[in-house]
TORMARMAR-564941 format. One record per atom (N, C-alpha, C, O, CB): residue in one letter; atom name; x, y, z. Coordinates in pm, whole numbers, plus 50000, padded with zeros to 5 digits. Each point is the difference from the previous one (the first is absolute). Glycine has a CB too. Layout:
# residues N
{code A; site CA; c1 X; c2 Y; c3 Z} $
...
END
This chain:
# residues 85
{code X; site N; c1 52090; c2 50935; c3 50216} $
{code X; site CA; c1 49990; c2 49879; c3 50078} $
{code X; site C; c1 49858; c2 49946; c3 49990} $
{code X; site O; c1 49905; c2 50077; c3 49984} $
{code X; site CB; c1 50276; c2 50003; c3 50173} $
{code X; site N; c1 49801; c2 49768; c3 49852} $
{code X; site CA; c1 49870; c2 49958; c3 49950} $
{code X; site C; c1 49969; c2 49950; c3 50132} $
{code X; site O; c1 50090; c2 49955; c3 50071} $
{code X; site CB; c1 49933; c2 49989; c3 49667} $
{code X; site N; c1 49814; c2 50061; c3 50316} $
{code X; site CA; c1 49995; c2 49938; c3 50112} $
{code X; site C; c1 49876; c2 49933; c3 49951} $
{code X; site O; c1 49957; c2 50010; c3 49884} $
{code X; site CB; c1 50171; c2 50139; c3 50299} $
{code X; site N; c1 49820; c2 49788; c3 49909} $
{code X; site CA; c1 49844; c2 49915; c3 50012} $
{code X; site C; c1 49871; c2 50099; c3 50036} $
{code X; site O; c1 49986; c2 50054; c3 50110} $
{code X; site CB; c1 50150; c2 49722; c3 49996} $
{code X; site N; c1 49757; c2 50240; c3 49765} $
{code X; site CA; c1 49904; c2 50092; c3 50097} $
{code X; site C; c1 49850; c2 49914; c3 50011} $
{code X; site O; c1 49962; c2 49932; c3 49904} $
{code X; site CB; c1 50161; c2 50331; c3 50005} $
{code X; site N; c1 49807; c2 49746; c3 50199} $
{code X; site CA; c1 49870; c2 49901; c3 49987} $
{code X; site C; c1 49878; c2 50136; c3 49954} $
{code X; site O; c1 49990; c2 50117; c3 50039} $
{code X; site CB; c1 50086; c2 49643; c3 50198} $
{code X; site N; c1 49849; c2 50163; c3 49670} $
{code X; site CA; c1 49883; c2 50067; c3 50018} $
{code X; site C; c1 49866; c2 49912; c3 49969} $
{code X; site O; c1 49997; c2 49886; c3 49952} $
{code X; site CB; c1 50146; c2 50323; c3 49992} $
{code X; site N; c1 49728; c2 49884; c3 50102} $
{code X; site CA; c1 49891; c2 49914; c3 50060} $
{code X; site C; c1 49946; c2 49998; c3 49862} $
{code X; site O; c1 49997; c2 50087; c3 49913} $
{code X; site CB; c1 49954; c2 49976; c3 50360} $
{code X; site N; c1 49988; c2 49754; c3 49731} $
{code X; site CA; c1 49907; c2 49976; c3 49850} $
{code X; site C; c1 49843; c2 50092; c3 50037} $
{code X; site O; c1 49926; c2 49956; c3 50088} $
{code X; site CB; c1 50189; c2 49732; c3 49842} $
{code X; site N; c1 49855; c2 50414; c3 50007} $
{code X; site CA; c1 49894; c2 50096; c3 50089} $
{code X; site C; c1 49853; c2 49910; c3 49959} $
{code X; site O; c1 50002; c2 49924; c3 49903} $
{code X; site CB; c1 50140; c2 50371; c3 50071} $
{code X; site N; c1 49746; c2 49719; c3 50102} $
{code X; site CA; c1 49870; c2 49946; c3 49996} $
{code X; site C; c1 49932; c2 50047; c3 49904} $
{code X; site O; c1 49899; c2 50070; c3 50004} $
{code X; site CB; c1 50101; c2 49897; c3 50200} $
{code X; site N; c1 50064; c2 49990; c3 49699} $
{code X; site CA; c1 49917; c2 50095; c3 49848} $
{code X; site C; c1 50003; c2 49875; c3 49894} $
{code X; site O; c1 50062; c2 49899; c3 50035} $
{code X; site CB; c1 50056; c2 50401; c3 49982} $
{code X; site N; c1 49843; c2 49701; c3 49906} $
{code X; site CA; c1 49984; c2 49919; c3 49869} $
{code X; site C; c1 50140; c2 50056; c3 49900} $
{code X; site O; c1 50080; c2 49926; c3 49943} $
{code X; site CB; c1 49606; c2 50057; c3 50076} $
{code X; site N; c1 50314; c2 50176; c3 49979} $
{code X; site CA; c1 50136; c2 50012; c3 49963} $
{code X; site C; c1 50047; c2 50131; c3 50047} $
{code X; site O; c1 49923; c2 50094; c3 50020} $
{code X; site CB; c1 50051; c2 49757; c3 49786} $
{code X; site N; c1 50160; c2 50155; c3 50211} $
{code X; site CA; c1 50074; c2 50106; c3 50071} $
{code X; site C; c1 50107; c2 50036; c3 49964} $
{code X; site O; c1 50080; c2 49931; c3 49937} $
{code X; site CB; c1 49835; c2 50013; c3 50209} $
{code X; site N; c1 50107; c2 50217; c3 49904} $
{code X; site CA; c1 50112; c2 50006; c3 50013} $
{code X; site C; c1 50142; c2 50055; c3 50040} $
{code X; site O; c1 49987; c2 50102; c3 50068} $
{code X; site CB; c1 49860; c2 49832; c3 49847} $
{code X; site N; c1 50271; c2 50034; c3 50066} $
{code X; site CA; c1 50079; c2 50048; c3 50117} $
{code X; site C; c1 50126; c2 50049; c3 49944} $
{code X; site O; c1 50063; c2 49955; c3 49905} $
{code X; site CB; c1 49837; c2 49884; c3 50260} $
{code X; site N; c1 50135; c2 50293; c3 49931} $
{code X; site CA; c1 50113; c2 50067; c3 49942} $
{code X; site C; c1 50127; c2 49932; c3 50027} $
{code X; site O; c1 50012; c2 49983; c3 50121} $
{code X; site CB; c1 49870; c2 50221; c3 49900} $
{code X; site N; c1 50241; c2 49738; c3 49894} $
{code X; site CA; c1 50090; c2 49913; c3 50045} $
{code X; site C; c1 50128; c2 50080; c3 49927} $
{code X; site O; c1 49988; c2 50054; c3 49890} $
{code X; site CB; c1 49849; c2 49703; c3 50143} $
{code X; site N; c1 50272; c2 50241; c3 50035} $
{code X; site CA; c1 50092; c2 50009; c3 49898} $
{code X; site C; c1 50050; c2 49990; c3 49914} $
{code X; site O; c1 50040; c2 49884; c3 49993} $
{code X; site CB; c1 49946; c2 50120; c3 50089} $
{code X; site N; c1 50050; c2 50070; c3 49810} $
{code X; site CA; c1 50011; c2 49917; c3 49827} $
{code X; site C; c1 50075; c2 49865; c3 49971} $
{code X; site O; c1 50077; c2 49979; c3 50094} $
{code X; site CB; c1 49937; c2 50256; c3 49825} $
{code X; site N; c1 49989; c2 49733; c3 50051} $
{code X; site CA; c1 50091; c2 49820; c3 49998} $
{code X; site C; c1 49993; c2 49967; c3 50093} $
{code X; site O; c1 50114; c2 49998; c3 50047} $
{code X; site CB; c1 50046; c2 50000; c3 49835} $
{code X; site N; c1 49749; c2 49960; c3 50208} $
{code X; site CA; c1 50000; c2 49892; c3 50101} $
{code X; site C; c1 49984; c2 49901; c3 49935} $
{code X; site O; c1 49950; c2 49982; c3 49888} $
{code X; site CB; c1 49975; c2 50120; c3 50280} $
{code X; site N; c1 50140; c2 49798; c3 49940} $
{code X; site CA; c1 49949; c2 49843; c3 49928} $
{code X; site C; c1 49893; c2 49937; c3 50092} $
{code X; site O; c1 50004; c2 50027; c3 50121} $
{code X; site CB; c1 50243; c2 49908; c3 49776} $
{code X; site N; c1 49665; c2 49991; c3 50059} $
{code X; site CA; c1 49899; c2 49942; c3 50095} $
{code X; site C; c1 50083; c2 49845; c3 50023} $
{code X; site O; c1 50027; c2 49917; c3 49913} $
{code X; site CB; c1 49708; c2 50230; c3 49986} $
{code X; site N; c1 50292; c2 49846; c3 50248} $
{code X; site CA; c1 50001; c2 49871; c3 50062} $
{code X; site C; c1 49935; c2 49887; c3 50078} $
{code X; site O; c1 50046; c2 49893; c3 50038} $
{code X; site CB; c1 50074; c2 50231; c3 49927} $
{code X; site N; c1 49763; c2 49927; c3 50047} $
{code X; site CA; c1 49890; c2 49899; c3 50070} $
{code X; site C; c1 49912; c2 50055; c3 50062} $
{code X; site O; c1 50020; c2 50094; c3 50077} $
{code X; site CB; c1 50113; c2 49760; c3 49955} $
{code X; site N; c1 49720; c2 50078; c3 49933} $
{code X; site CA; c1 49869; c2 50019; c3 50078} $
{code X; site C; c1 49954; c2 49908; c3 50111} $
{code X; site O; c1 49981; c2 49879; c3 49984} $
{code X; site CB; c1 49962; c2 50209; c3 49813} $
{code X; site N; c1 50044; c2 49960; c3 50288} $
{code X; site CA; c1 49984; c2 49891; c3 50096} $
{code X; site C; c1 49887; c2 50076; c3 50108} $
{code X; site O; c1 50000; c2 50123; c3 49988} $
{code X; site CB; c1 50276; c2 49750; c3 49979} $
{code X; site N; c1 49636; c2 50075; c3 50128} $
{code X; site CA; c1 49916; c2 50079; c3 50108} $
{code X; site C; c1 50120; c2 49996; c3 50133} $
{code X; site O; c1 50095; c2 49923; c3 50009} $
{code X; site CB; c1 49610; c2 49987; c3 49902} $
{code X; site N; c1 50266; c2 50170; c3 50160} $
{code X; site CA; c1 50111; c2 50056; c3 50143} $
{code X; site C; c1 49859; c2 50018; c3 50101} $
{code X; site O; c1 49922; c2 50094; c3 49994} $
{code X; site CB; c1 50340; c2 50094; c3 49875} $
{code X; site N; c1 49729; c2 49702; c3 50216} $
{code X; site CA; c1 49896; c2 50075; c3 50107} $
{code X; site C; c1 49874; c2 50002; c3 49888} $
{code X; site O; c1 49944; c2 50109; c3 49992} $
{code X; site CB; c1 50241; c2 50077; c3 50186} $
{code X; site N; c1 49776; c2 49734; c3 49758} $
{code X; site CA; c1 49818; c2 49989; c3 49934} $
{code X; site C; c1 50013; c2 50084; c3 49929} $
{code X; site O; c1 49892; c2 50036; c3 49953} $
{code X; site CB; c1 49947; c2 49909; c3 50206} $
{code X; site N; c1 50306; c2 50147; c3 49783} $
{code X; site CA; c1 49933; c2 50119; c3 49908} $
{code X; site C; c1 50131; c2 49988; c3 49892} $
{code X; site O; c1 50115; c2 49978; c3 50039} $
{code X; site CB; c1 49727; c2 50219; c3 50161} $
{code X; site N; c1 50128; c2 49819; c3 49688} $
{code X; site CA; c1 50062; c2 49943; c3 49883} $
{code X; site C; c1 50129; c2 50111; c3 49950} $
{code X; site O; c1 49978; c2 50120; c3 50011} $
{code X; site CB; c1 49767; c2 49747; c3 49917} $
{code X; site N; c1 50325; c2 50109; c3 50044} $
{code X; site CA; c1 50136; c2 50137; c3 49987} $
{code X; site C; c1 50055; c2 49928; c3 49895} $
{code X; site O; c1 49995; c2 49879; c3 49977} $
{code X; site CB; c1 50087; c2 50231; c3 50278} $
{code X; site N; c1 49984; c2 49999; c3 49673} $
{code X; site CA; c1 50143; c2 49987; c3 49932} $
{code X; site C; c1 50099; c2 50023; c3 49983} $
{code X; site O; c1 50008; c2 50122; c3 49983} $
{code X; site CB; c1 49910; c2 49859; c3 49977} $
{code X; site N; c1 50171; c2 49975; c3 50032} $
{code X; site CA; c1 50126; c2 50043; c3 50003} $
{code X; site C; c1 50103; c2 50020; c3 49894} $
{code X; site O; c1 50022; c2 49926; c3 49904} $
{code X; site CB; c1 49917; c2 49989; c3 50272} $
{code X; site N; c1 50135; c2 50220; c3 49862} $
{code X; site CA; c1 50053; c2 50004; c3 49806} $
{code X; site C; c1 50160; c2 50057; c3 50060} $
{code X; site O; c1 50013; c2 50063; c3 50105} $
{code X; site CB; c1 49707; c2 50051; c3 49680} $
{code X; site N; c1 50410; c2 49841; c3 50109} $
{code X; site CA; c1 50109; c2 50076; c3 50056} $
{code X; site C; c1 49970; c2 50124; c3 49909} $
{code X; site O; c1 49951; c2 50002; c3 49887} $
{code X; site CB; c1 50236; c2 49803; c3 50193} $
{code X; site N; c1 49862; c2 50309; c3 50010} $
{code X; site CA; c1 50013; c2 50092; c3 49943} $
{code X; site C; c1 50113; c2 50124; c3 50047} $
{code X; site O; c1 50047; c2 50014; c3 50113} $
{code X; site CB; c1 49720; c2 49888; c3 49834} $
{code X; site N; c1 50268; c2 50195; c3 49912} $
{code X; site CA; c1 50121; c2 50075; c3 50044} $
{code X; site C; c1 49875; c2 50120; c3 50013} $
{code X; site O; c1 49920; c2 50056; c3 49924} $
{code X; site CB; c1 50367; c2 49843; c3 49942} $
{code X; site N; c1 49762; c2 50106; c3 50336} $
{code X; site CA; c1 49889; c2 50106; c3 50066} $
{code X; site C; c1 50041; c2 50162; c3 49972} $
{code X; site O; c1 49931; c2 50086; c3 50054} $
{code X; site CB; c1 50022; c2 49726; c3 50158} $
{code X; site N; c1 50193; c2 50239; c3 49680} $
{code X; site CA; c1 49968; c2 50089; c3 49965} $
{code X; site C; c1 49930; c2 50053; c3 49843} $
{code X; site O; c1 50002; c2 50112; c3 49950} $
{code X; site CB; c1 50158; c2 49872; c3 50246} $
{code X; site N; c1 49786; c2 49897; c3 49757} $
{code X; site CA; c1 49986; c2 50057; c3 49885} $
{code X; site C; c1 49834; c2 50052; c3 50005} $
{code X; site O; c1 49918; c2 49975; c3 50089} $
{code X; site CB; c1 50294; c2 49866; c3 49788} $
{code X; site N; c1 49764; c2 50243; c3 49990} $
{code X; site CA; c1 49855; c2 50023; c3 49973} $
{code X; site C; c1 49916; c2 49947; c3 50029} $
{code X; site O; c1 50005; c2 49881; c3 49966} $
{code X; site CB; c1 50047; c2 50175; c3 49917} $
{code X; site N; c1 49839; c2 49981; c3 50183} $
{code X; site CA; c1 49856; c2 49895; c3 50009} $
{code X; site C; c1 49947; c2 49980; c3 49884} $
{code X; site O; c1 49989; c2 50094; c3 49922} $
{code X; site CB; c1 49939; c2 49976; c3 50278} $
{code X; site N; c1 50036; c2 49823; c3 49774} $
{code X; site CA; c1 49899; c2 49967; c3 49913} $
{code X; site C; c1 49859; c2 49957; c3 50023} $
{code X; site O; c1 49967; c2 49923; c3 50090} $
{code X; site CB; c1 50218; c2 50039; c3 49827} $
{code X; site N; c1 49724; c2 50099; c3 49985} $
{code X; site CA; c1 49844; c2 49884; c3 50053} $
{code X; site C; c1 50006; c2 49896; c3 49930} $
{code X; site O; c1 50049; c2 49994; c3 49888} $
{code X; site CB; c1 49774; c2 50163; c3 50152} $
{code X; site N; c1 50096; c2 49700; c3 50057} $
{code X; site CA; c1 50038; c2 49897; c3 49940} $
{code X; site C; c1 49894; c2 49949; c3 49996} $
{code X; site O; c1 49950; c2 50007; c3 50112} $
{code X; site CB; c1 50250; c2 49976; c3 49936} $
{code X; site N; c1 49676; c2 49924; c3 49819} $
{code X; site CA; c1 49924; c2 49970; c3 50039} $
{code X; site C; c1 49956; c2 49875; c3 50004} $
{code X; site O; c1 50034; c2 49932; c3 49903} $
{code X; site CB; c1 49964; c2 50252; c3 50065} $
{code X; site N; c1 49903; c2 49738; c3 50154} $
{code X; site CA; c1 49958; c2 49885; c3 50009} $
{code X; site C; c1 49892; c2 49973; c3 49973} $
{code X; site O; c1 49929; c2 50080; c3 49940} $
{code X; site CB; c1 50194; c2 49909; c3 50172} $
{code X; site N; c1 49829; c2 49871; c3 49931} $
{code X; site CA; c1 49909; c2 49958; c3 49979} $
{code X; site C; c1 49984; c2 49870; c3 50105} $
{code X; site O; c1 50105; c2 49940; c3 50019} $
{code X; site CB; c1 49908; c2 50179; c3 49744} $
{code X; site N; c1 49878; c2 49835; c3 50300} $
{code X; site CA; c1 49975; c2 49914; c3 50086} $
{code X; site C; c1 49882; c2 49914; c3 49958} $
{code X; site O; c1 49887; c2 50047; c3 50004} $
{code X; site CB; c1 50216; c2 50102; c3 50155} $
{code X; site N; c1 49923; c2 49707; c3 49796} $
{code X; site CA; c1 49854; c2 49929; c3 49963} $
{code X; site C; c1 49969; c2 49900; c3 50078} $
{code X; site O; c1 50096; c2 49965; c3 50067} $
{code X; site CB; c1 49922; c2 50075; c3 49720} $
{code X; site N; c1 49870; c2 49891; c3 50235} $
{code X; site CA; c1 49977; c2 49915; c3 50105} $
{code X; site C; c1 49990; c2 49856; c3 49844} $
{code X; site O; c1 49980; c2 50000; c3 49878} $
{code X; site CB; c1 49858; c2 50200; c3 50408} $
{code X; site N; c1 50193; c2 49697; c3 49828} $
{code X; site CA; c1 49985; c2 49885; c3 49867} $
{code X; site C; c1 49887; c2 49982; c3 49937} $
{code X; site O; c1 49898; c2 49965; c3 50061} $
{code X; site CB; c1 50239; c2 49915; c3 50035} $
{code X; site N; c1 49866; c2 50141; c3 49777} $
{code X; site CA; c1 49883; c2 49956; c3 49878} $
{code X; site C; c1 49978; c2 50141; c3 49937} $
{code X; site O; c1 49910; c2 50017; c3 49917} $
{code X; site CB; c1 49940; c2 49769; c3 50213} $
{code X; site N; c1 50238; c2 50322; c3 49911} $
{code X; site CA; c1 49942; c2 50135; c3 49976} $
{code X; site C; c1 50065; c2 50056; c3 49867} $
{code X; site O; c1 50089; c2 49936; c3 49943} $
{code X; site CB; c1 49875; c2 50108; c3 50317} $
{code X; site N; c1 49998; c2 50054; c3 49702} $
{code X; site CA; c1 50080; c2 50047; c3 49822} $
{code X; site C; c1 50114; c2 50029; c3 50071} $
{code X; site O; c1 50001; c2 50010; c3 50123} $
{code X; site CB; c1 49819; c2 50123; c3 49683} $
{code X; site N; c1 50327; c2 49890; c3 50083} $
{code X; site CA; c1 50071; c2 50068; c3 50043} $
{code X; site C; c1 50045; c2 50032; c3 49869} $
{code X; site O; c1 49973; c2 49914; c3 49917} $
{code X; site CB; c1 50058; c2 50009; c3 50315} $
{code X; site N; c1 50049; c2 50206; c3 49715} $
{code X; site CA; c1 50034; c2 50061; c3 49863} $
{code X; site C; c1 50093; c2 49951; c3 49934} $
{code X; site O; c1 50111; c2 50044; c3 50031} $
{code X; site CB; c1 49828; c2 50127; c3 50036} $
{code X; site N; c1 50057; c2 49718; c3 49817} $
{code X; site CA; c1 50102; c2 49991; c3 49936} $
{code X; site C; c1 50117; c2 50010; c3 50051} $
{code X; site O; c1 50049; c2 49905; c3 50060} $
{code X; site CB; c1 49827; c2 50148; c3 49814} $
{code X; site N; c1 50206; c2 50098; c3 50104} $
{code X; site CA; c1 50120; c2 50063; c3 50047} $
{code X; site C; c1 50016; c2 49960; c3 50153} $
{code X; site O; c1 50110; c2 49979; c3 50051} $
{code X; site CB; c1 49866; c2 50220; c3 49773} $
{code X; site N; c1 49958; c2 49796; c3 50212} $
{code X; site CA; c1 50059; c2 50000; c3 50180} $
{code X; site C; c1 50095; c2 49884; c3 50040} $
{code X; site O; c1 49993; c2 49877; c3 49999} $
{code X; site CB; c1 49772; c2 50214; c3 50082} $
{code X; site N; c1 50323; c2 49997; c3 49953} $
{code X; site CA; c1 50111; c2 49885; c3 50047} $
{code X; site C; c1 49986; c2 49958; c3 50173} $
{code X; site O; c1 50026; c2 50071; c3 50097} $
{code X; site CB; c1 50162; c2 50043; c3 49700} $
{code X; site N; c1 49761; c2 49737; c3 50199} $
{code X; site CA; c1 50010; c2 49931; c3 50134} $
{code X; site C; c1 50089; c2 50061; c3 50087} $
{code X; site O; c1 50068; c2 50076; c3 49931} $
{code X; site CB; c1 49884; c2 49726; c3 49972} $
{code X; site N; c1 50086; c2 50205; c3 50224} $
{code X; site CA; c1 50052; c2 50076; c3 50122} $
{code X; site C; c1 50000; c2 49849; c3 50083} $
{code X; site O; c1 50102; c2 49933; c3 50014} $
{code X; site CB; c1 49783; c2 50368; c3 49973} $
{code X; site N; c1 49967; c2 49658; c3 50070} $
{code X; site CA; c1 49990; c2 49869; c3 50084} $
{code X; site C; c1 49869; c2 49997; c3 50014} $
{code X; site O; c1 49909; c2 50056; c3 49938} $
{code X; site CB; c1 50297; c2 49939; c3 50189} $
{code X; site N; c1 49797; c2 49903; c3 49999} $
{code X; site CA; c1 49843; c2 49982; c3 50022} $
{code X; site C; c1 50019; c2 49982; c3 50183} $
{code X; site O; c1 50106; c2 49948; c3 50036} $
{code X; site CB; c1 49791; c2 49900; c3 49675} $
{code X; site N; c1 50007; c2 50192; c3 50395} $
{code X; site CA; c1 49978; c2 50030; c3 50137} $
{code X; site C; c1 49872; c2 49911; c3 49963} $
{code X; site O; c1 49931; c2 49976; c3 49901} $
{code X; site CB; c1 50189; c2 50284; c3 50199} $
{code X; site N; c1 49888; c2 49699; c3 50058} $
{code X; site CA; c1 49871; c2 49949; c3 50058} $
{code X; site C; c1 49972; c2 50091; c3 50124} $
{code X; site O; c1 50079; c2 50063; c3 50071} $
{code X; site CB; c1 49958; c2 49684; c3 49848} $
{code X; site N; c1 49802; c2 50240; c3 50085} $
{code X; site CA; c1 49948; c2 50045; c3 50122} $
{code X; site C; c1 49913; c2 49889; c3 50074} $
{code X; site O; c1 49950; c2 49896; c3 49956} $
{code X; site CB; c1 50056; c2 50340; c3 49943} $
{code X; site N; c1 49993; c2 49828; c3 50247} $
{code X; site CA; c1 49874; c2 49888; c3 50020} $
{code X; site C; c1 50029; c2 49878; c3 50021} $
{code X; site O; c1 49915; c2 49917; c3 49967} $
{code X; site CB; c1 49967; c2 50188; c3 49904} $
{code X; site N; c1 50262; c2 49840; c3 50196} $
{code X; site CA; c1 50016; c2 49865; c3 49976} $
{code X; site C; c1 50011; c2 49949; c3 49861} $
{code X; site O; c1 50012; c2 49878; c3 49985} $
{code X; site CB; c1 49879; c2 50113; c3 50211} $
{code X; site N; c1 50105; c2 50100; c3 49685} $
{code X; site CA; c1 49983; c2 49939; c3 49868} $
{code X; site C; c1 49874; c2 50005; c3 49958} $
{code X; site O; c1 50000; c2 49973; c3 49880} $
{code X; site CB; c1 50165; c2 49894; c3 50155} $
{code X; site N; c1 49713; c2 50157; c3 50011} $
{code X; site CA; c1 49903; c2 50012; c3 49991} $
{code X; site C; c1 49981; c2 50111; c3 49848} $
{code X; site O; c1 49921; c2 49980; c3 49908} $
{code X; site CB; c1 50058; c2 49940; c3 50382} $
{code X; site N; c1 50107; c2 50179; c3 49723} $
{code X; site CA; c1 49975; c2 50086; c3 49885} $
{code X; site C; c1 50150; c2 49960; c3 49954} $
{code X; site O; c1 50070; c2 49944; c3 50084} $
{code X; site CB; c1 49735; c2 50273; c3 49990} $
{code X; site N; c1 50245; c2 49809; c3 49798} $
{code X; site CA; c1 50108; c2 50003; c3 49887} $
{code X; site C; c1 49973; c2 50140; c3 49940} $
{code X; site O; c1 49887; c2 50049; c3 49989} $
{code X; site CB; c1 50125; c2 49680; c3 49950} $
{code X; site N; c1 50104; c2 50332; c3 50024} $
{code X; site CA; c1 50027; c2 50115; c3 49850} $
{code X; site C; c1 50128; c2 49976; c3 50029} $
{code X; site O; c1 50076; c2 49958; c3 50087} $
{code X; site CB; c1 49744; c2 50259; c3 49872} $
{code X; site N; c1 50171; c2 49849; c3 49885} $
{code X; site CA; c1 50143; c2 49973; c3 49906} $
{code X; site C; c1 50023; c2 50200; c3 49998} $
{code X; site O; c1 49922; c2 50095; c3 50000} $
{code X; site CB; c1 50014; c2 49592; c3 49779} $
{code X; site N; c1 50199; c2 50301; c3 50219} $
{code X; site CA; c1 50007; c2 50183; c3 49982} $
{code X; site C; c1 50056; c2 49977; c3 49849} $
{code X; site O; c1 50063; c2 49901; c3 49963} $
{code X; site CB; c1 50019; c2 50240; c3 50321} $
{code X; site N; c1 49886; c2 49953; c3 49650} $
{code X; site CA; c1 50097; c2 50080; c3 49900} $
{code X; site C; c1 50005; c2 50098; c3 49982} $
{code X; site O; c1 49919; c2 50089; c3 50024} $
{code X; site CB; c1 50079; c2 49798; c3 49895} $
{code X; site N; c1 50151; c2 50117; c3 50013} $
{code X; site CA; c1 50072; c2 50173; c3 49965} $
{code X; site C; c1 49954; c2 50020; c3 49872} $
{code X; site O; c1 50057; c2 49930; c3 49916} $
{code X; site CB; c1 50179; c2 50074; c3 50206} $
{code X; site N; c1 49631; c2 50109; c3 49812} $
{code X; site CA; c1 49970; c2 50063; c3 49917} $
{code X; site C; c1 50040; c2 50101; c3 49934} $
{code X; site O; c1 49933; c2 50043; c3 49906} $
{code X; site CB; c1 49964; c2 49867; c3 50180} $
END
């Protein structure tokens, strides 16, 4: 059975997080000033590590990295874009 799991975009430049194997990522969005994501996933399978990356606008980001989204903080004051590395 597949359910919805959230997890936190962490305060790092890049991170990362143990998720179940084939999850799908469905949206980045902030909850309460703090930025999460959300992925369906089948909660019995294997964990996997998964890795990110967090850039603020104008910043490098790697070739390969596939976009995720982008959060504001701050009223908008700050922007980053996440990607899955």
């Amino acid at each position: 059975m597949q359910r919805i799991f959230k997890f936190p975009v962490l305060d790092q430049d890049r991170f990362q997080l143990e998720i179940p194997e084939g999850a799908e990522f469905l949206s980045l969005q902030t909850q309460s000033g703090t930025p999460q994501m959300w992925f369906k996933v089948d909660e019995h399978a294997a964990k996997q590590r998964r890795r990110f990356l967090v850039a603020g606008t104008g910043h490098y980001v790697v070739p390969s990295a596939h976009f995720l989204g982008t959060f504001q903080l701050d009223d908008g004051a700050r922007v980053f874009h996440v990607f899955e590395v």
